[in-house]
C-alpha positions as CSV (number, residue, x, y, z in Angstrom):
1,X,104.8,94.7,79.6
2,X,102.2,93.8,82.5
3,X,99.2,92.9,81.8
4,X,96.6,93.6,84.8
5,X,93.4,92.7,84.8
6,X,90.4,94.0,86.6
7,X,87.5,91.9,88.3
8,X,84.3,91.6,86.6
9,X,81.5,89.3,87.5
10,X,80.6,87.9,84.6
11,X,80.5,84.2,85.2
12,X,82.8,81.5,85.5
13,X,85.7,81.0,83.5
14,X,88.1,78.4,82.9
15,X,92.1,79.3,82.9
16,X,95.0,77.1,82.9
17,X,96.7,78.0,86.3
18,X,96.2,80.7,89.0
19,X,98.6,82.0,91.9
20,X,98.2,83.9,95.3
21,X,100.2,84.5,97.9
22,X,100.2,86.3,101.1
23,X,96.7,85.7,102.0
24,X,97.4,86.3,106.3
25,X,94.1,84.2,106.7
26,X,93.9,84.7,111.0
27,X,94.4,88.5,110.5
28,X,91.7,91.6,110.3
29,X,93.3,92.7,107.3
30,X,93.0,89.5,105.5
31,X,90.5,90.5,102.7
32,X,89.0,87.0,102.6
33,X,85.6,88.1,100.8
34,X,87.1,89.4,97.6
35,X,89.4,86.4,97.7
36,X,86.5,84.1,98.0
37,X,84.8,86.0,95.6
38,X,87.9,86.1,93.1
39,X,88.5,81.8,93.4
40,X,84.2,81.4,93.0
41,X,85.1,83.3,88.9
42,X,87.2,80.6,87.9
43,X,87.6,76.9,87.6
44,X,91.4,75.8,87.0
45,X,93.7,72.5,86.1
46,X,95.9,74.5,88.8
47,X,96.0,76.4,92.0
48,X,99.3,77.6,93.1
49,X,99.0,78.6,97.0
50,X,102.7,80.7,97.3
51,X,102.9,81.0,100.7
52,X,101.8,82.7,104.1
53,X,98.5,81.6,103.4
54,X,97.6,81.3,106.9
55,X,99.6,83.7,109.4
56,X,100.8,81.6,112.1
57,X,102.7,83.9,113.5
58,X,99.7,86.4,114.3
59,X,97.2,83.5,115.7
60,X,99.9,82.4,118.0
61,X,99.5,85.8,120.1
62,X,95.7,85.9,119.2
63,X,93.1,83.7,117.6
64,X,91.0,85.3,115.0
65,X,89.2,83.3,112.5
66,X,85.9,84.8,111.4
67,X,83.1,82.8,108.7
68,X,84.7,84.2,106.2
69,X,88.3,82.7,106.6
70,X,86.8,79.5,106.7
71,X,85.3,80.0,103.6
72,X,87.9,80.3,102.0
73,X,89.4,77.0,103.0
74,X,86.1,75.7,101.8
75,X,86.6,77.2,98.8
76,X,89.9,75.8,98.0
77,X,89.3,72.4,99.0
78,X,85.9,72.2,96.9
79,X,88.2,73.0,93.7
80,X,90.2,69.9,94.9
81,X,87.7,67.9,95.3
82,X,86.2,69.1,92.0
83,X,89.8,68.0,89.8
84,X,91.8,71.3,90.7
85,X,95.4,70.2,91.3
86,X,96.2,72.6,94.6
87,X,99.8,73.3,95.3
88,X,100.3,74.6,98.3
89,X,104.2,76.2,98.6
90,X,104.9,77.5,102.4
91,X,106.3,80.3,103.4
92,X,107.5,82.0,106.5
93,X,104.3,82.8,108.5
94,X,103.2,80.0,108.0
95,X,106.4,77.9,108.4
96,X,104.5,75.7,111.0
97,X,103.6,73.3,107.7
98,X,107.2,72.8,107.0
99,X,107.7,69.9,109.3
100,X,104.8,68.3,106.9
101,X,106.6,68.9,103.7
102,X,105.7,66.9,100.3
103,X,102.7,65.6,102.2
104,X,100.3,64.6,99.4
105,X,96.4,64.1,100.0
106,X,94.2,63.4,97.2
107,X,94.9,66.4,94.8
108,X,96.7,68.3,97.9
109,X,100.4,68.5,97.9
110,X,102.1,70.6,100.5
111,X,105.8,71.6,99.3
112,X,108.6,73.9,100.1
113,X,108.5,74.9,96.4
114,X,107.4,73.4,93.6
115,X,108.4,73.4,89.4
116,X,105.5,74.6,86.9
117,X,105.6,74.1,82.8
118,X,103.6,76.6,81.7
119,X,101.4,75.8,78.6
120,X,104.5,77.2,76.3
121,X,107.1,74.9,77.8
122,X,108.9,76.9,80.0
123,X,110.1,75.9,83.2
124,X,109.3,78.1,86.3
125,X,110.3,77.9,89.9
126,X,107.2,78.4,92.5
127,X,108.2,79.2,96.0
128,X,107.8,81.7,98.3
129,X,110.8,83.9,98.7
130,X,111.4,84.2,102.2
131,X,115.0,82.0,101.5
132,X,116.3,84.9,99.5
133,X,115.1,87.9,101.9
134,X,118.6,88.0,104.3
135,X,116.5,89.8,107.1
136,X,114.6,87.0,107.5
137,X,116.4,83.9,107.3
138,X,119.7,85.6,109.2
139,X,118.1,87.9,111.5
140,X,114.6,86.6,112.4
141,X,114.5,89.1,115.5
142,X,114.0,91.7,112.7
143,X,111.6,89.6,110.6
144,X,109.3,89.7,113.7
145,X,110.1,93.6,114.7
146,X,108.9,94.2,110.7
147,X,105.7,92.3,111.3
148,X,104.7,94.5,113.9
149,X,105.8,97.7,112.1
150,X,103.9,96.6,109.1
151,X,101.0,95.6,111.3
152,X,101.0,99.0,112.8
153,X,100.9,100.4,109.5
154,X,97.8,98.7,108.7
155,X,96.0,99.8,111.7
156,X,96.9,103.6,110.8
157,X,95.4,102.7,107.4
158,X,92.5,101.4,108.5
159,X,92.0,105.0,110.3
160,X,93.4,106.9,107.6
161,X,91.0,104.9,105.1
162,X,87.7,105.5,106.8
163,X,88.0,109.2,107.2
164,X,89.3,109.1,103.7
165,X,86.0,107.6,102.7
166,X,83.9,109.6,104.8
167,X,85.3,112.5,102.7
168,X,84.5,111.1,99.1
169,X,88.2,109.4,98.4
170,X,89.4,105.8,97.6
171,X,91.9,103.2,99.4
172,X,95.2,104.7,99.7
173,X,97.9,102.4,100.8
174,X,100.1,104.1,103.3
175,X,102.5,100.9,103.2
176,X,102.7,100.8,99.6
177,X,103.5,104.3,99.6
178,X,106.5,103.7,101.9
179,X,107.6,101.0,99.7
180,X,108.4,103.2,97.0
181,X,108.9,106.6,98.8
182,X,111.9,104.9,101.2
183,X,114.9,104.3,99.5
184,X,115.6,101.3,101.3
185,X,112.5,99.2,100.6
186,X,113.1,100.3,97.4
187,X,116.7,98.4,97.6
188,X,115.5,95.8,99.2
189,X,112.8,94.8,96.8
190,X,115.9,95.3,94.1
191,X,117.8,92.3,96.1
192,X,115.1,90.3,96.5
193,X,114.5,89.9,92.8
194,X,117.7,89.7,91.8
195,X,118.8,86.7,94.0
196,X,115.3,85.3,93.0
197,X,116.9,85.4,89.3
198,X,120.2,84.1,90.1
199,X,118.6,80.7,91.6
200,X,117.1,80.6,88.6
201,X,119.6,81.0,86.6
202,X,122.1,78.5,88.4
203,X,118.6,75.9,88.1
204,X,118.2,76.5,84.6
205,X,114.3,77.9,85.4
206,X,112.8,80.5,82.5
207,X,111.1,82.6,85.7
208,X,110.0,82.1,88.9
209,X,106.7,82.8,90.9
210,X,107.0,84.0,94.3
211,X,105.0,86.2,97.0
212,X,106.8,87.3,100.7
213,X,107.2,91.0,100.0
214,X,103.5,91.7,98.9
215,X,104.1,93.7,95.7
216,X,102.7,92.5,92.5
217,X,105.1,92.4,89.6
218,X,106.3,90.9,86.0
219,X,109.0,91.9,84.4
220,X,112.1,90.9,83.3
221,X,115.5,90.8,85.6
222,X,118.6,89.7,84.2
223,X,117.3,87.8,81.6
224,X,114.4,85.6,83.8
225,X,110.8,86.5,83.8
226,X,110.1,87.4,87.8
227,X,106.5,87.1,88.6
228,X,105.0,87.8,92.2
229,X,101.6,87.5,93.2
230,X,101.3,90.7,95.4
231,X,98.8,89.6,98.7
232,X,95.5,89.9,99.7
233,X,95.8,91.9,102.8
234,X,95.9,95.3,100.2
235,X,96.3,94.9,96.9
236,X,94.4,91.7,96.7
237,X,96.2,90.4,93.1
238,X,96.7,87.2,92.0
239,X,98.6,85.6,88.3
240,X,96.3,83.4,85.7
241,X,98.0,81.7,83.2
242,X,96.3,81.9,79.9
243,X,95.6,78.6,77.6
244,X,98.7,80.0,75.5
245,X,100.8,79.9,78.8
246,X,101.5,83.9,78.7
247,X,100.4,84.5,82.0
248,X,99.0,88.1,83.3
249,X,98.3,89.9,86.5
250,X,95.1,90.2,88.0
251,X,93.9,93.1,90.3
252,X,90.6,92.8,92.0
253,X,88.9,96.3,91.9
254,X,85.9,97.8,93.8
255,X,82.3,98.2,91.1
256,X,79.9,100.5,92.2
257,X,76.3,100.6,91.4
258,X,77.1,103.7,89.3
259,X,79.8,102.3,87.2
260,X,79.7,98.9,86.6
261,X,83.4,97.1,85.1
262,X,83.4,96.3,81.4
263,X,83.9,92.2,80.8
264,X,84.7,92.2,77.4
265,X,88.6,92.9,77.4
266,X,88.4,89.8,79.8
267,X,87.1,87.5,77.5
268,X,89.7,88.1,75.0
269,X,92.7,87.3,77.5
270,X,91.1,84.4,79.3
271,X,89.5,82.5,76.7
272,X,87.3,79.1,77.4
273,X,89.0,75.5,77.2
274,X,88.3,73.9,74.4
């Protein structure tokens, strides 16, 4: 079963490893506060960066880089400076880094993918997925027409979102709901993880850890434990790997002044290094 937890400010804490993907960093929709807010809760031995963490696709037709995005690469490379081993895996939007592939500086490594042992032993593959999604390694013309669709989709949301609020209600995803509602996302998302397992399988990994189609998950499929990190354009999730090496799902959630999160189940499943 999936364990998710939900963000509560109550200091730092120190976990084993922790994964996100699908950050869009040069985007509007790019939710770089909470994500700089999530990575300032934690200290790590490992930070797993699974792809599309800057979208080089959208700053190519526009540059947009507010304070924020920038503090976020601050943020990151003050936890390698500080001992955090960050692994950065790349992905399709930001395929640009390829050409710099197993480039190491100090406790930066940039990769195509990457192997983890989890505190338990097991062997997982890290990488970003877009290899195993056919649309966009056979028919990139698509990839890009799907970018723009999605990207639309945000934009209604946006305007859905703030009349939403205006009227008392919370974030609704209108792309989420069209991932499960449409019968063929729902297939594709089906594919995706099961070709995710087979690698696996024919590599002898336990699991993998992968981002590309920005919905958070762990479960099992066909035997190997498929884990992906969801994004931080909407659902803003991210994986920790406990001291144990089970590792859970985290969901960042909005607190109110009127209802504040509770911190104790946290302390339970992240427990300090000893």
């Amino acid at each position: 079963m999936t364990q998710v937890e939900e963000f509560a400010a109550s200091g730092r804490q120190r976990v084993r490893s922790i994964w996100i993907s699908d950050v869009h960093l040069g985007t509007r929709d790019c939710q770089a506060e909470k994500l700089d807010g999530f990575l300032g809760e934690f200290d790590c031995d490992h930070l797993y960066l699974v792809g599309d963490i800057i979208d080089g696709w959208r700053l190519r037709k526009s540059m947009y880089w507010p304070q924020s995005h920038t503090n976020v690469v601050r943020r990151i490379l003050s936890m390698a400076r500080h001992g955090t081993r960050v692994v950065y895996v790349t992905g399709n939007h930001d395929e640009f880094l390829r050409r710099y592939g197993a480039l190491n500086i100090g406790n930066l490594l940039l990769v195509d993918e990457a192997e983890h042992r989890t505190a338990d032993g097991r062997r997982l593959l890290v990488t970003h997925g877009d290899q195993f999604d056919v649309i966009t390694r056979y028919h990139r013309w698509l990839a890009f027409l799907g970018d723009h669709a999605y990207e639309f989709s945000l934009r209604l949301n946006r305007w859905l979102n703030y009349w939403r609020s205006r009227c008392g209600y919370g974030y609704w995803s209108l792309s989420g709901f069209l991932k499960y509602k449409v019968k063929k996302a729902v297939n594709f998302i089906s594919d995706f993880e099961d070709a995710l397992a087979h690698e696996c399988r024919k590599r002898d990994f336990q699991g993998v850890i992968c981002g590309h189609i920005h919905h958070a998950e762990i479960r099992e499929v066909k035997g190997v434990t498929y884990h992906n990190c969801g994004d931080w354009v909407e659902s803003c999730t991210a994986l920790i790997e406990n001291w144990d090496g089970s590792i859970i799902q985290y969901r960042w959630t909005e607190s109110d002044s009127a209802q504040q999160p509770e911190a104790d189940g946290l302390e339970e499943k992240l427990p300090e290094a000893v």
